[in-house]
Biotite code that builds the C-alpha atoms (Angstrom):
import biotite.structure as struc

atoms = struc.array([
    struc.Atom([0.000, 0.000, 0.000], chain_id="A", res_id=1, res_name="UNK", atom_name="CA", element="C"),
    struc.Atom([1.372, 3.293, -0.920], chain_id="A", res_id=2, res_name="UNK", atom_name="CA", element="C"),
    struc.Atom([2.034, 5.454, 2.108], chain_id="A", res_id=3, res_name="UNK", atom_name="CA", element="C"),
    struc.Atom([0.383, 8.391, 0.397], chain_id="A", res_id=4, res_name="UNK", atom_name="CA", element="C"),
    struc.Atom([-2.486, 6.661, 0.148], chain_id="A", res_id=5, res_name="UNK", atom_name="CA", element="C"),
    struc.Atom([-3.134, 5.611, 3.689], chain_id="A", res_id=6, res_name="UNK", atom_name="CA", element="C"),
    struc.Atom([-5.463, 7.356, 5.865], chain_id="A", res_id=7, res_name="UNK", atom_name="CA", element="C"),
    struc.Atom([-4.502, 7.804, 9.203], chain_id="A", res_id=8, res_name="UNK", atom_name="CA", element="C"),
    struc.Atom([-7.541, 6.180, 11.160], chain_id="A", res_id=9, res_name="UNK", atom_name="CA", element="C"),
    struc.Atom([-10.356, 3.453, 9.805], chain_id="A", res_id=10, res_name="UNK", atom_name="CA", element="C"),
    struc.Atom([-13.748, 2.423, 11.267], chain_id="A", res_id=11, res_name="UNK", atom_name="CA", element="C"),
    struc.Atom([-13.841, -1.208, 12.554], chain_id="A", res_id=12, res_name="UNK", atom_name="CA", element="C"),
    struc.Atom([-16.000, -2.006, 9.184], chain_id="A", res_id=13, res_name="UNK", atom_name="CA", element="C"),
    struc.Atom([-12.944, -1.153, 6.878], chain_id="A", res_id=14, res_name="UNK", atom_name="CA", element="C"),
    struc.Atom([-10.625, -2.807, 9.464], chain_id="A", res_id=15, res_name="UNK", atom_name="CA", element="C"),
    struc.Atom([-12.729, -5.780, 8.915], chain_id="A", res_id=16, res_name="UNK", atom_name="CA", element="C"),
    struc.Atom([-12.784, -5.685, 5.184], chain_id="A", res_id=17, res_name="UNK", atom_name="CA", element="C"),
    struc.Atom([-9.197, -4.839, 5.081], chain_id="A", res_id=18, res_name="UNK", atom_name="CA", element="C"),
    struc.Atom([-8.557, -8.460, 7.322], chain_id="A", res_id=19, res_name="UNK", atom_name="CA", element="C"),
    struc.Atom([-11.499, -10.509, 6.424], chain_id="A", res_id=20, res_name="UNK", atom_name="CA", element="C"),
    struc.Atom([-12.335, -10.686, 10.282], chain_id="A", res_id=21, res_name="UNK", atom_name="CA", element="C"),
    struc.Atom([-15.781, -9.651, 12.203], chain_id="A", res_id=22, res_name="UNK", atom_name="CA", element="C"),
    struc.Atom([-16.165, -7.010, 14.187], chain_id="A", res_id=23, res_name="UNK", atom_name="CA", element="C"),
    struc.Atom([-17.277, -9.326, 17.392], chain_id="A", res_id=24, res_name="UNK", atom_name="CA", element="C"),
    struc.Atom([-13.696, -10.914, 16.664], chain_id="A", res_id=25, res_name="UNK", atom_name="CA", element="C"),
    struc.Atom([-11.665, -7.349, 16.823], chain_id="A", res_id=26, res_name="UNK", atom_name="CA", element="C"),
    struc.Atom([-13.901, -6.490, 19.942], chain_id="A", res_id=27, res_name="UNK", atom_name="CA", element="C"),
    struc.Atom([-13.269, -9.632, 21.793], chain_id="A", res_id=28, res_name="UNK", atom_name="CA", element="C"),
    struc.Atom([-9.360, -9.380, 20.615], chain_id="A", res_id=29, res_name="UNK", atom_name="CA", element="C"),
    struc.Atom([-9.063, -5.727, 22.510], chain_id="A", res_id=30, res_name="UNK", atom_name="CA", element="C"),
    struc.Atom([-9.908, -7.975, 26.181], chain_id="A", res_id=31, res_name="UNK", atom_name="CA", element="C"),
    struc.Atom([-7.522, -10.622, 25.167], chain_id="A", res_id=32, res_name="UNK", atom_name="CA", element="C"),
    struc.Atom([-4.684, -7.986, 23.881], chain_id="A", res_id=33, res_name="UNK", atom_name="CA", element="C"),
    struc.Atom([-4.066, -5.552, 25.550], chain_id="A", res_id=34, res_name="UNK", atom_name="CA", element="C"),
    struc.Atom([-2.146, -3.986, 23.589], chain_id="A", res_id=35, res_name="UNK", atom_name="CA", element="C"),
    struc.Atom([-4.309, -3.867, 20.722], chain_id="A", res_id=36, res_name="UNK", atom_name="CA", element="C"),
    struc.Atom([-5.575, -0.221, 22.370], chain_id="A", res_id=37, res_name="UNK", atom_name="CA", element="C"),
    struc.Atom([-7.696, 1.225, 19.039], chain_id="A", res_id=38, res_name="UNK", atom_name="CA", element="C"),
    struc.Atom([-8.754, 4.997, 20.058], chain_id="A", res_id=39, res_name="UNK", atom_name="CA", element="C"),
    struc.Atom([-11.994, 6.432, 19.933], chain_id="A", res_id=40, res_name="UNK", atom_name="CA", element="C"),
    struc.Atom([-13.509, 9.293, 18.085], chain_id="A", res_id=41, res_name="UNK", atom_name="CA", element="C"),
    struc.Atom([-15.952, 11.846, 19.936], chain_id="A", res_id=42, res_name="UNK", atom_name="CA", element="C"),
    struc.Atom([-18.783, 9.470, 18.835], chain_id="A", res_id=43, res_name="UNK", atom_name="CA", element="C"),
    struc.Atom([-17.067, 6.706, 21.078], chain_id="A", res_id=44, res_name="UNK", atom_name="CA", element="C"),
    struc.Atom([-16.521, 4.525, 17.626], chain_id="A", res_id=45, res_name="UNK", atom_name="CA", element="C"),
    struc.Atom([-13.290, 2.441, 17.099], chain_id="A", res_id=46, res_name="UNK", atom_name="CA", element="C"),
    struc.Atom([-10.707, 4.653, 14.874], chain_id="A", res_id=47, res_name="UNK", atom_name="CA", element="C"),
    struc.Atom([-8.003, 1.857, 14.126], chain_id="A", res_id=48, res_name="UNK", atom_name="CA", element="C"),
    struc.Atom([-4.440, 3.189, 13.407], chain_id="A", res_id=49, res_name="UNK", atom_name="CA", element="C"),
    struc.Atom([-2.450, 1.855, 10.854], chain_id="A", res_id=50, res_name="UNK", atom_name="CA", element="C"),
    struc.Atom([-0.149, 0.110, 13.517], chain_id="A", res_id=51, res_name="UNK", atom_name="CA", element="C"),
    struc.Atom([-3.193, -1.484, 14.951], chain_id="A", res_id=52, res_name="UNK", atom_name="CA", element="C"),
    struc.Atom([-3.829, -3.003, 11.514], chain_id="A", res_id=53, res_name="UNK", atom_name="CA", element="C"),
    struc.Atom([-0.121, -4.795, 11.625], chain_id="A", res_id=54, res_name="UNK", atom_name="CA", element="C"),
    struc.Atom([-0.905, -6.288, 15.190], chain_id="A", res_id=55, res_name="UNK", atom_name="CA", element="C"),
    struc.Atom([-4.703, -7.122, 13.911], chain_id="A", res_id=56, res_name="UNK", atom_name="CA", element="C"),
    struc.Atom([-3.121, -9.124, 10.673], chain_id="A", res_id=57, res_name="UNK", atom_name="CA", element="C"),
    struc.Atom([0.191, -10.317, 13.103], chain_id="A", res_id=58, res_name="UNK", atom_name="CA", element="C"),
    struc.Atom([-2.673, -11.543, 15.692], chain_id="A", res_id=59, res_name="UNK", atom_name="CA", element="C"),
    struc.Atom([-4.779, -13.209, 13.076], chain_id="A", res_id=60, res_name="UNK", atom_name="CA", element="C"),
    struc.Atom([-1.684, -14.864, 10.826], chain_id="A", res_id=61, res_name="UNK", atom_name="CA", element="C"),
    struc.Atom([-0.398, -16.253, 14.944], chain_id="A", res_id=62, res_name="UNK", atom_name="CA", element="C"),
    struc.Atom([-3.892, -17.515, 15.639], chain_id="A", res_id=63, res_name="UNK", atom_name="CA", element="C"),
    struc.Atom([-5.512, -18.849, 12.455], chain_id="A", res_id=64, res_name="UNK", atom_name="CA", element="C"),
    struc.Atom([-2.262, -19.607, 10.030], chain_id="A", res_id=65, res_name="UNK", atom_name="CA", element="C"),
    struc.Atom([0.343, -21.030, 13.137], chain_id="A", res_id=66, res_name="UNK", atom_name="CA", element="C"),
    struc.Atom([-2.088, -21.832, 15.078], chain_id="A", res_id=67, res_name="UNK", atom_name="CA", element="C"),
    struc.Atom([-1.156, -20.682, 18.310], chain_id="A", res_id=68, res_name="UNK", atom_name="CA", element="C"),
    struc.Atom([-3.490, -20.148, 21.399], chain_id="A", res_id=69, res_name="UNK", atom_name="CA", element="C"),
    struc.Atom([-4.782, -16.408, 22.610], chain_id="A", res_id=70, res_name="UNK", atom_name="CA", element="C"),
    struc.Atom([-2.304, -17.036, 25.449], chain_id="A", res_id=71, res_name="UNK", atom_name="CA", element="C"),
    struc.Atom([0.805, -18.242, 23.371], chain_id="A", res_id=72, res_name="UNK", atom_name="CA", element="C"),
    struc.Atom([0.137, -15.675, 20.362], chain_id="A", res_id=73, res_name="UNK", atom_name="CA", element="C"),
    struc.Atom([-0.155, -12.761, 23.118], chain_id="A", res_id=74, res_name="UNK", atom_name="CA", element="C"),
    struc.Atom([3.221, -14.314, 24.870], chain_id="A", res_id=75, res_name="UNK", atom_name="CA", element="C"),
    struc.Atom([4.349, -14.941, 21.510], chain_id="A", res_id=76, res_name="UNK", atom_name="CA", element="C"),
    struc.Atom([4.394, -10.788, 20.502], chain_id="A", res_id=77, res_name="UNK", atom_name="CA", element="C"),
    struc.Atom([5.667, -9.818, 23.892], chain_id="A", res_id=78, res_name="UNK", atom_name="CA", element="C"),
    struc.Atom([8.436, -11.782, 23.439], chain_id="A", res_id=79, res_name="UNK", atom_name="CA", element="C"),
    struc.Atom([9.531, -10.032, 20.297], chain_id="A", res_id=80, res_name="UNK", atom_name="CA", element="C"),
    struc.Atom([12.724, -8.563, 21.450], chain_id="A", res_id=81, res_name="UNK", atom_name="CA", element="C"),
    struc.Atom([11.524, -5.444, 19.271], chain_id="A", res_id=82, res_name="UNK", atom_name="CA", element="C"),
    struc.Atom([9.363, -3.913, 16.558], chain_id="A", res_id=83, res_name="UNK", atom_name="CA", element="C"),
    struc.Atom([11.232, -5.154, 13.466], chain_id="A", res_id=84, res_name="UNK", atom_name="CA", element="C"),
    struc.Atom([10.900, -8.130, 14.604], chain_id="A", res_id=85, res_name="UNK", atom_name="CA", element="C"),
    struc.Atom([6.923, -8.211, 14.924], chain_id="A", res_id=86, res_name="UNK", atom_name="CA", element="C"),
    struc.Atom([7.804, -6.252, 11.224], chain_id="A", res_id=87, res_name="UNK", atom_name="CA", element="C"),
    struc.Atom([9.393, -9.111, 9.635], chain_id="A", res_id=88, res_name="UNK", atom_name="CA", element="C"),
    struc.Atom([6.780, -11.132, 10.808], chain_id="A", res_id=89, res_name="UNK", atom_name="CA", element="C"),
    struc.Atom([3.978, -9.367, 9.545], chain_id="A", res_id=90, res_name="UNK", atom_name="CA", element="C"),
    struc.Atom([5.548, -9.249, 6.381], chain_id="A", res_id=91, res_name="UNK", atom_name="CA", element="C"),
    struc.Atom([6.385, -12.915, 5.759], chain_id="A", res_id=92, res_name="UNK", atom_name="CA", element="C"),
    struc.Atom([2.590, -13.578, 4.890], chain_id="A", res_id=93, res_name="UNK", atom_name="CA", element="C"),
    struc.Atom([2.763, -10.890, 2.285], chain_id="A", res_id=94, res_name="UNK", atom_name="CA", element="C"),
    struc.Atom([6.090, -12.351, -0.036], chain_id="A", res_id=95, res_name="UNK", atom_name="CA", element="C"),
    struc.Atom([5.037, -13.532, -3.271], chain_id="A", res_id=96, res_name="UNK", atom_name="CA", element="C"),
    struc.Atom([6.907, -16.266, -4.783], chain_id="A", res_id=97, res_name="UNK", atom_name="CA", element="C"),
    struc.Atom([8.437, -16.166, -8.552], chain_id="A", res_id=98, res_name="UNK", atom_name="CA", element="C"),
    struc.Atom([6.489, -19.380, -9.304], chain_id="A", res_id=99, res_name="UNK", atom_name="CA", element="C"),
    struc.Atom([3.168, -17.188, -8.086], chain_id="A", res_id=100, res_name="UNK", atom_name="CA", element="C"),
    struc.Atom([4.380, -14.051, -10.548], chain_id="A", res_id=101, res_name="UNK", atom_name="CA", element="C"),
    struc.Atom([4.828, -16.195, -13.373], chain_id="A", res_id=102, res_name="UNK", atom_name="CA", element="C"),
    struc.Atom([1.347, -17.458, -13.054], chain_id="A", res_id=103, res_name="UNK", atom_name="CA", element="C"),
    struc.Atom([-0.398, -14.203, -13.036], chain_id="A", res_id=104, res_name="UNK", atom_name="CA", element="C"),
    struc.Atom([2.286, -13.070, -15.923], chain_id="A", res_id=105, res_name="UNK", atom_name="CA", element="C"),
    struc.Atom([1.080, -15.644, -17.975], chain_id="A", res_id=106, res_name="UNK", atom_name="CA", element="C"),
    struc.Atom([-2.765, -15.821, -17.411], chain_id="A", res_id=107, res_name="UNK", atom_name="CA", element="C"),
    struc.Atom([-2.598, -11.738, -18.488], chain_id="A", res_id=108, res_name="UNK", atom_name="CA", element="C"),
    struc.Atom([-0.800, -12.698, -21.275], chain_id="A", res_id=109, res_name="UNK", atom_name="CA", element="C"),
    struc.Atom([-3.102, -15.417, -22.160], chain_id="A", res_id=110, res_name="UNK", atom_name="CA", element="C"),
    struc.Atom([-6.330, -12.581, -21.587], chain_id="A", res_id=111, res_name="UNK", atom_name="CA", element="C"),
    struc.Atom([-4.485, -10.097, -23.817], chain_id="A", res_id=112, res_name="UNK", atom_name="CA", element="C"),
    struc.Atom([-4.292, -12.703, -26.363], chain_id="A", res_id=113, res_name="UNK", atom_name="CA", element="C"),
    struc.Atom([-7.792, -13.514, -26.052], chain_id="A", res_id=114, res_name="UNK", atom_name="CA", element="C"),
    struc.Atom([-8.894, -9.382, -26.257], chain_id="A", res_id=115, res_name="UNK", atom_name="CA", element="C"),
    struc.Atom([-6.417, -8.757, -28.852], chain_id="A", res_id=116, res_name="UNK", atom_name="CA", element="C"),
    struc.Atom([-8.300, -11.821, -31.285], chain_id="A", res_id=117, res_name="UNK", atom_name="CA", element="C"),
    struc.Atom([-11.317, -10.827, -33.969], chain_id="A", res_id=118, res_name="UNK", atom_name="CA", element="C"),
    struc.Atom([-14.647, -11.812, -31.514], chain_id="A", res_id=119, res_name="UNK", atom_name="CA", element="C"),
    struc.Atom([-16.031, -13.520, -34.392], chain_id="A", res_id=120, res_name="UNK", atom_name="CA", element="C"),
    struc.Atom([-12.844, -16.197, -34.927], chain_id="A", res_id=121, res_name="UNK", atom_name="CA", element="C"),
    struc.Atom([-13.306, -16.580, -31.004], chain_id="A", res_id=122, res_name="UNK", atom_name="CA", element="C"),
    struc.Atom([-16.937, -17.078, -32.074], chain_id="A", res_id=123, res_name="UNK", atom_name="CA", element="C"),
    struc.Atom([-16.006, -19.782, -35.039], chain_id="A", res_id=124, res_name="UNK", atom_name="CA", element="C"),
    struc.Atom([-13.383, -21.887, -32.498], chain_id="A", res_id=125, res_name="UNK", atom_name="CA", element="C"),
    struc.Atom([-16.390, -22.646, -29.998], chain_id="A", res_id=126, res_name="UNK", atom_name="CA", element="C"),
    struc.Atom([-19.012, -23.528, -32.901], chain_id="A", res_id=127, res_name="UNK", atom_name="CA", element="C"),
    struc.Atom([-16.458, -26.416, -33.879], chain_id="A", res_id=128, res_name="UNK", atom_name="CA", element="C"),
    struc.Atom([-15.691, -27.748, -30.506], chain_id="A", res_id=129, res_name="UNK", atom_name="CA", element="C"),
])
């Protein structure tokens, strides 16, 4: 994400569309976390940080892809001696193989190909098959 285009606080609906969680799961996180700390605006609704995003997606990838417990994922980012560590973390779920950008490389190709042909020889190849 480009850091010009970041906003600088997000409702608890775009934190949950940015990390595919529920809001009763962010909620319920805040008890078991303490310090996942999101402030609140003068309406008393959730304004997440950008920071609290990391720790929500750090949190979630501990929990649901290494499948730690609350109480060994919360032991598990105290630990971290510091915050490049919890940084490298965060960011090993986001590292896209060469295999993976090959893939994608080729099925554009393959749809410019297919938007590049005449519609009506696309047309004539299904009436034969």
């Amino acid at each position: 994400m480009d850091s010009s285009s970041e906003k600088l606080y997000y409702s608890i609906s775009e934190v949950c569309s940015l990390t595919g969680l529920k809001p009763h799961v962010l909620r319920y996180w805040e008890t078991a976390f303490t310090m996942l700390k999101p402030s609140k605006n003068q309406s008393g609704n959730r304004v997440y940080k950008q920071e609290d995003i990391g720790l929500i997606k750090l949190i979630s990838r501990l929990l649901y892809q290494e499948r730690y417990t609350i109480d060994g994922a919360r032991q598990k980012i105290e630990d971290m001696d510091d915050l490049n560590e919890q940084m490298e973390l965060k960011l090993e779920d986001t590292t896209v193989s060469a295999e993976m950008i090959d893939s994608i490389k080729k099925e554009i190709s393959d749809i410019i190909c297919l938007l590049d042909r005449d519609p009506m020889a696309v047309d004539k190849l299904s009436d034969k098959g």
